[in-house]
N, C-alpha and C positions, 0 to 999 in steps of 0.2 A: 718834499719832492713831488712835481708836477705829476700827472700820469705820460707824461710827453717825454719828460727826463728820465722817467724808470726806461720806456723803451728807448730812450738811445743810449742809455748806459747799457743794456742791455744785450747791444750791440758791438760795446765795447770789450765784449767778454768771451764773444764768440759762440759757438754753439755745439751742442752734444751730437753726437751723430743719431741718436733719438730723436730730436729734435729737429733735425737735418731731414731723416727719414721723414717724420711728419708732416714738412714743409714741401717734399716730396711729390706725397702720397693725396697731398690739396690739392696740388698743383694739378695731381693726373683727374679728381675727381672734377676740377672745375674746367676742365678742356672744351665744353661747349662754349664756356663764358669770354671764355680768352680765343678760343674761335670768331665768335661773335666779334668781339673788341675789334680782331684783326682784319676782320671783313671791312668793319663801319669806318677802320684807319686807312684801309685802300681804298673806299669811296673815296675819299673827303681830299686823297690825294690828287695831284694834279701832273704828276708825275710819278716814272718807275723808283722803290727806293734802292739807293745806291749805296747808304749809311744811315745804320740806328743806333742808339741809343737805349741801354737797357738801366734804369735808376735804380739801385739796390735790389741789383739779381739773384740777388741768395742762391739759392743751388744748381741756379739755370735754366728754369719753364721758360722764363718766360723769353728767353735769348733763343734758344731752342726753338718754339714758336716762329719765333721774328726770323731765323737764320732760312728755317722750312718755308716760310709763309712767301718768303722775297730771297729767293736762292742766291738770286745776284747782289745783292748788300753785307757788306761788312758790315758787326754788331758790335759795337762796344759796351762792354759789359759792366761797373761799378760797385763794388760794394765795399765795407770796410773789411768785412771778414775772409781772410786768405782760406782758411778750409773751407768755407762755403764757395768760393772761386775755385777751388781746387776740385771740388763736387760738381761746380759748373763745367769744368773743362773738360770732363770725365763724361758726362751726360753730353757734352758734344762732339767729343770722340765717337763715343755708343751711338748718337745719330747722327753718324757721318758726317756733321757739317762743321769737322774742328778748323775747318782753315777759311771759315770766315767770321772766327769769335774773336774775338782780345780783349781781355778780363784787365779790368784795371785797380787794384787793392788802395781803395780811396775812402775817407769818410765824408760822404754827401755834405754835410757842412762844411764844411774846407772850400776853395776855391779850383773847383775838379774843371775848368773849363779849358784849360790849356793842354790838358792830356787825353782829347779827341780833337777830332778834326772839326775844322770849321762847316756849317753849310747843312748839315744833319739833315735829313729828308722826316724818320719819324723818330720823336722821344719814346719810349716806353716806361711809365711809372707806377708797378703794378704792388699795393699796397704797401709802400712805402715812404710816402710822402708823410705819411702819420708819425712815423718815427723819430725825421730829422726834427731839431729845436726850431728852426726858422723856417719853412715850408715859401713864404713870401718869395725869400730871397733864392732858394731852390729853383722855385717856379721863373723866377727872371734870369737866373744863369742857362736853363732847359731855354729859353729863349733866344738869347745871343747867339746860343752855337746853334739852333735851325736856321734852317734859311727862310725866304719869304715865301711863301706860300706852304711851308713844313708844318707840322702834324702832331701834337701833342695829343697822348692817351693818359689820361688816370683810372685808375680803378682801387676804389673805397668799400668797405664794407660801409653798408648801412646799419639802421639801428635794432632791426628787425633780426631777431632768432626767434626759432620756435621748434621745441623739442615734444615729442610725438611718441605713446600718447601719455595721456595727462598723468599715467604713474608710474609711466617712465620700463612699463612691465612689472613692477613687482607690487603690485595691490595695493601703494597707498596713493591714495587720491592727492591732486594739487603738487605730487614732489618736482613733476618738469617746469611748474611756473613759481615755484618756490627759487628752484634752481637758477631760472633763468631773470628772476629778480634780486637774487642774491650776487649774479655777475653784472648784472646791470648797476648795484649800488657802488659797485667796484670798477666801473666804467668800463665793463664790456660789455660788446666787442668796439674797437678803436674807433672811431667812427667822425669823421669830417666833410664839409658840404665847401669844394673848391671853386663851385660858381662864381662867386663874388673875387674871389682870390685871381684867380684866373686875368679875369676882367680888368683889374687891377693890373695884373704884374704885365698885359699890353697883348693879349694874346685876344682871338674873335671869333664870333659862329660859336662858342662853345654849347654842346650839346651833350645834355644828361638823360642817361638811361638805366632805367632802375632794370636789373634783372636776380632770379632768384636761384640758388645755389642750395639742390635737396642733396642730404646724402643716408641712405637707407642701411641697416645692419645686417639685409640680405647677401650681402656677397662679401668675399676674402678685403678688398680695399676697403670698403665702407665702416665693415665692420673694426678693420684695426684700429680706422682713423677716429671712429665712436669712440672705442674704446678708450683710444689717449685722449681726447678729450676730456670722457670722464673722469678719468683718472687723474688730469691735472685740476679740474675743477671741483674735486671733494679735496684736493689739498688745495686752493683757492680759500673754500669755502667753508673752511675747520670750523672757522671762529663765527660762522653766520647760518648754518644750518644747523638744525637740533640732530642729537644724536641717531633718534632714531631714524632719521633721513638722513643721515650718513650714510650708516647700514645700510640703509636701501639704494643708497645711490651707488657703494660698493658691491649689489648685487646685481642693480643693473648692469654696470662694468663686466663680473662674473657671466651674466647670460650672454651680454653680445658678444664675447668672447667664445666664448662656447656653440656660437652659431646660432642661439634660442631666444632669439630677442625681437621683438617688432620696432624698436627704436627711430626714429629716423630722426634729422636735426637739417631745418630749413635755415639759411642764414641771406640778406638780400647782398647783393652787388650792384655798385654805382658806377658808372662808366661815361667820364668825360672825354669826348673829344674836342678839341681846338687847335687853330690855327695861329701860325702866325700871320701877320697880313704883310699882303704884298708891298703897301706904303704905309710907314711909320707915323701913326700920326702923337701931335705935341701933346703934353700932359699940362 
C-alpha cells in the first residue's frame, strides 16, 4: 500500500477526538499562514466572493476562516468524515457564522460536483489534496464548478521540518536529526509540488509561495501540540530509533509537558494560488 492509500484509508476510518483536538490546535497555531493564503485569495480576485468551497474540512479552520474573511459568502464545506463536520459546525456555531456553512459528508473521490452550486467564486484546499488517490481529477472537478475568473487556493506542506535544538533538550547530541530522518524514511511529512498538476488540469497565473510554520514549547498550545507529536512519532519510530533515543525522546515528550523544555519544530508551508481563466482555451 502506497503512502497515498494509508491516508485515504485513513480517512475512511474516521477520527479520535484526540486527534480532532490536534487538528484543532494546527489549525489555531498556523492562523498567520492561512491569514496570508486569504489575503493573496482576495487579490487575485476580481470580484466580491459570494460562494466557497472548503475541500476536506476536517474540523472547520479552514471554513471558519473563509466564512469571517468574506461575511457575505456561503461556504460549502466537504469532507468524508461526519464527526469531523459535526466538529465543523460546532466551531461555526461558536463563531457566529453557522448560517453561512453547509457541510456536506462526501468522500473527495467520488464525484462531489453536483452537490454545490455552480459558479464558485474561491476553492479552498487546505492540505488535503495529498490524501485523495487521484488529486488530477480533483483538481479538474475544483474547476468546472468555479466560474471564470474563480480562484483556486492549495496549501501543501513542504519537505522541510526542523526540530530545535539538536538534542531535542535532553543531552544526547543528533537525537532531533535522527528523528527527523527517521520520518522522512517513512515519507514525512506528506508532501506534493501541484505546479505542473495545476497547469495541466486548465487552470493559470498559478503562484507559489513558500512560507514557514514555527511552533515553540513556550506556551499552553505549542506545547501540547509538541508534545502529540512526540508522542506519535516515538510510536512511528519504535522500529527505527535505538533505544536509547527512545528514552530520550520520551523525555523530551515528559519536559515539554511539564513546561521545561526549549523545543521548537519549524515545518515549511506551500501556497498555491490560481485561476481559472476567463476563456477556455483547447488542449
Amino acid at each position: 500500500m502506497t503512502d497515498r492509500d494509508t491516508d485515504h484509508a485513513s480517512h475512511h476510518h474516521g477520527f479520535s477526538d484526540a486527534f480532532a483536538e490536534h487538528l484543532d490546535r494546527e489549525a489555531l497555531l498556523a492562523t498567520d499562514v492561512t491569514s496570508g493564503a486569504l489575503d493573496r485569495a482576495a487579490a487575485a480576485l476580481d470580484r466580491p466572493v459570494r460562494t466557497a468551497l472548503d475541500l476536506g474540512a476536517g474540523t472547520g479552520p479552514g471554513t471558519v476562516a473563509l466564512a469571517r474573511r468574506f461575511p457575505d459568502a456561503q461556504v460549502h464545506s466537504l469532507d468524508l468524515s461526519a464527526e469531523l463536520l459535526d466538529r465543523l459546525t460546532s466551531a461555526a456555531a461558536r463563531a457566529g457564522v453557522a448560517g453561512q456553512v453547509h457541510p456536506h459528508p462526501v468522500d473527495l473521490d467520488d464525484d462531489w460536483t453536483k452537490l454545490v452550486p455552480a459558479g464558485v467564486d474561491l476553492v479552498w484546499a487546505s492540505l488535503s489534496l495529498h490524501h485523495v488517490i487521484d488529486p488530477a481529477l480533483v483538481l479538474q472537478r475544483a474547476l468546472s464548478v468555479l466560474r471564470p475568473g474563480g480562484v483556486l487556493v492549495v496549501t501543501e506542506m513542504s519537505e522541510s521540518i526542523v526540530l530545535e535544538p539538536d538534542d531535542l533538550g535532553t543531552g544526547r547530541p543528533g537525537l532531533a536529526d535522527r528523528v527527523t530522518g527517521g520520518l522522512a524514511a517513512l515519507g514525512h511529512p506528506s508532501t506534493a509540488d501541484w505546479t505542473v498538476p495545476l497547469a495541466k488540469a486548465g487552470y493559470v497565473g498559478a503562484q507559489r509561495e513558500l512560507t514557514d510554520l514555527t511552533v515553540a514549547s513556550d506556551n499552553t498550545d505549542g506545547a501540547a501540540y509538541l508534545a502529540t507529536q512526540l508522542s506519535a512519532w516515538h510510536n512511528n519510530l519504535a522500529q527505527t530509533l535505538s533505544s536509547d533515543d527512545l528514552i530520550a525522546l520520551k523525555t523530551a515528550e515528559r519536559e515539554i509537558r511539564a513546561g521545561s523544555s526549549p523545543v521548537t519544530q519549524t515545518t515549511g508551508r506551500v501556497v498555491w494560488i490560481a485561476v481559472r481563466p476567463e476563456v477556455e482555451t483547447r488542449k
